[in-house]
C-alpha positions as CSV (number, residue, x, y, z in Angstrom):
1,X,114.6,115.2,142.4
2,X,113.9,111.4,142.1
3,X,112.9,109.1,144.4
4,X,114.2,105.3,145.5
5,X,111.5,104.3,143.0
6,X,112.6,106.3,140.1
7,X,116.3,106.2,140.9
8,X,116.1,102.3,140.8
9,X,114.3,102.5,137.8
10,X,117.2,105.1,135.8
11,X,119.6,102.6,136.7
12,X,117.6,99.5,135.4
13,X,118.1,102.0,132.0
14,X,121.8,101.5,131.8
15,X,123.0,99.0,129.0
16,X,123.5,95.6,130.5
17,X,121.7,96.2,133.7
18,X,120.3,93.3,135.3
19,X,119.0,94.8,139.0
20,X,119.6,97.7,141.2
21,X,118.4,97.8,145.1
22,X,118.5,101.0,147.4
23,X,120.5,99.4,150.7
24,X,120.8,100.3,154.3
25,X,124.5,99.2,154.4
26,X,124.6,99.2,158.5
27,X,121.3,97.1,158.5
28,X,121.1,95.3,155.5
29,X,117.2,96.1,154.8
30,X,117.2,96.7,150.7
31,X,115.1,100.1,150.9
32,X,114.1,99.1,147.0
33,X,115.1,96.9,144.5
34,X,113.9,96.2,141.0
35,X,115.3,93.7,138.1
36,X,116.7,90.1,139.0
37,X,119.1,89.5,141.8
38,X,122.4,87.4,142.1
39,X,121.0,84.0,143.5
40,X,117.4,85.2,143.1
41,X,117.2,86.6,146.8
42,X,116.8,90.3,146.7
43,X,116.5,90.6,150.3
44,X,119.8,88.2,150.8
45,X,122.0,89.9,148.1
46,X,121.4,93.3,150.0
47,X,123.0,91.8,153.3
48,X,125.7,91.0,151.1
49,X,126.1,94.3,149.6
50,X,125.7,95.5,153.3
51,X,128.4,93.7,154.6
52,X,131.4,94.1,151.9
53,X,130.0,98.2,152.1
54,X,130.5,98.2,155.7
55,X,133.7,96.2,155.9
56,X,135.5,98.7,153.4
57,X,134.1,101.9,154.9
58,X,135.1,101.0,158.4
59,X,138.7,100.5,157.4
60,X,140.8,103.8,157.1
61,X,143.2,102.4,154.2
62,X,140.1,102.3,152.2
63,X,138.4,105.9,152.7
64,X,139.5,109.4,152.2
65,X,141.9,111.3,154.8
66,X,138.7,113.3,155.2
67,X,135.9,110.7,155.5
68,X,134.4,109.9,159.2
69,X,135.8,106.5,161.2
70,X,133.1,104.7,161.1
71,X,134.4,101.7,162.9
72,X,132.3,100.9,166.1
73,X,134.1,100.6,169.1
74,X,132.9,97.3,169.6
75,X,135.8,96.0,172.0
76,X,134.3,98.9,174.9
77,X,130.5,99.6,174.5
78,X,131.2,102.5,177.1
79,X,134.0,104.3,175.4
80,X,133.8,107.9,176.7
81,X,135.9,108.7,173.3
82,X,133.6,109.5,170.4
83,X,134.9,107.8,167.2
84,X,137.5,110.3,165.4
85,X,137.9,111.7,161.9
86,X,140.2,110.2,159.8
87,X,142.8,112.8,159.2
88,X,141.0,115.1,160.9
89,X,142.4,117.1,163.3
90,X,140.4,119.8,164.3
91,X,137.3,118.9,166.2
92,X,135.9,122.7,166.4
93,X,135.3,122.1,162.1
94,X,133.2,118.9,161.6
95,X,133.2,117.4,158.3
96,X,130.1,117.2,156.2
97,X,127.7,114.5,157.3
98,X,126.0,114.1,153.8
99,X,129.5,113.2,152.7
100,X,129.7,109.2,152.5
101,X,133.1,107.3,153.8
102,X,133.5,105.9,149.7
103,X,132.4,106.7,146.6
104,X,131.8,103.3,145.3
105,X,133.5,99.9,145.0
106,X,133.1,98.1,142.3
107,X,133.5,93.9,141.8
108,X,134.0,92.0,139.1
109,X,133.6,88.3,137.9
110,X,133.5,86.6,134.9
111,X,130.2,87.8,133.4
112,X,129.7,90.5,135.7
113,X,130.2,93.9,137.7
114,X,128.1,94.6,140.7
115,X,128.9,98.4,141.3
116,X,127.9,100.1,145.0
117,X,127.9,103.4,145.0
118,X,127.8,104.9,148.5
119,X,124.5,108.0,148.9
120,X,125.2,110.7,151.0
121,X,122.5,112.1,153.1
122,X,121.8,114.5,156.0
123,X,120.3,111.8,158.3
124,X,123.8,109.5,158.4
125,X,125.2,108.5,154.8
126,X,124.6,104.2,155.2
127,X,123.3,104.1,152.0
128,X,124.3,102.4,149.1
129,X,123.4,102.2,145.8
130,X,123.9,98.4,144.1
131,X,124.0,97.9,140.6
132,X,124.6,94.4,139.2
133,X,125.7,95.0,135.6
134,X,126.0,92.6,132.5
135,X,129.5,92.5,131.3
136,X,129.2,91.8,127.9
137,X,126.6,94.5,127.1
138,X,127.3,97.0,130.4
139,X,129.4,99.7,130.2
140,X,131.4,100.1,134.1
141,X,132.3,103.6,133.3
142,X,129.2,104.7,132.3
143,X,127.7,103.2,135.0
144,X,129.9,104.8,137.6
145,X,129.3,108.5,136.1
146,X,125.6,107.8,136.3
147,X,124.8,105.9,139.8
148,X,127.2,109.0,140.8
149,X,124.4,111.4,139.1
150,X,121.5,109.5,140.3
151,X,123.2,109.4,144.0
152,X,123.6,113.1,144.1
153,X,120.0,113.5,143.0
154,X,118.6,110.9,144.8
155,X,115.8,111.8,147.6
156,X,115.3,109.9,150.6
157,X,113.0,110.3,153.3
């Protein structure tokens, strides 16, 4: 079972990568990252990747039926109401924790893809696996069935 270091370094094997970083996506600390990096900030790009991870996986319309609310409640810090499933009904059958809120999102410009694919882990699935991809030589589906690979492989800790 890899680790960040070898999982970063799979990805940088797909065609038309051009960097990879290992993200905390409720902190924005890149955990790893190899390659080059949009702008040339590696630390700054992961607070970007962060941020558009976090805003998709606290909104329901995005996630599963299944996948944890993630929103914070940050109207009422005090909120005696834990945050509920969505779709979930029964509170006496929790959901998986390893299971993250997406699998991946993927965004696309002109000459590129940046894919995130979202880790699961038994700590608190915020990971986030961030792959910025060459479109002229990168291959998106590919690159999706991998990162999935290398996510479900992936050790942390």
């Amino acid at each position: 079972m890899p680790g960040i270091d070898e999982c970063l370094l799979e990805a940088m094997r797909l065609p038309g990568a051009r960097g990879a970083a290992l993200v905390d996506w409720t902190s924005g600390l890149a955990l790893g990252t190899v390659g080059e990096s949009p702008g040339g900030d590696h630390e700054a790009t992961a607070t970007e990747a962060a941020e558009l991870a976090r805003l998709a996986a606290e909104h329901r319309c995005f996630t599963s039926a299944a996948a944890p609310d993630t929103r914070h409640h940050r109207d009422d810090p005090h909120d005696p109401h834990p945050p509920q499933l969505a779709g979930h009904t029964d509170p006496d059958t929790p959901d998986d924790p390893a299971d993250p809120p997406l699998e991946d999102l993927i965004i696309s410009n002109r000459d590129s893809y940046h894919v995130l694919r979202f880790v699961g882990s038994t700590f608190d699935s915020s990971i986030v696996l961030h792959l910025w991809l060459a479109r002229t030589e990168g291959n998106l589906a590919l690159a999706r069935i991998r990162l999935g690979e290398m996510a479900g492989r992936l050790v942390l800790g």
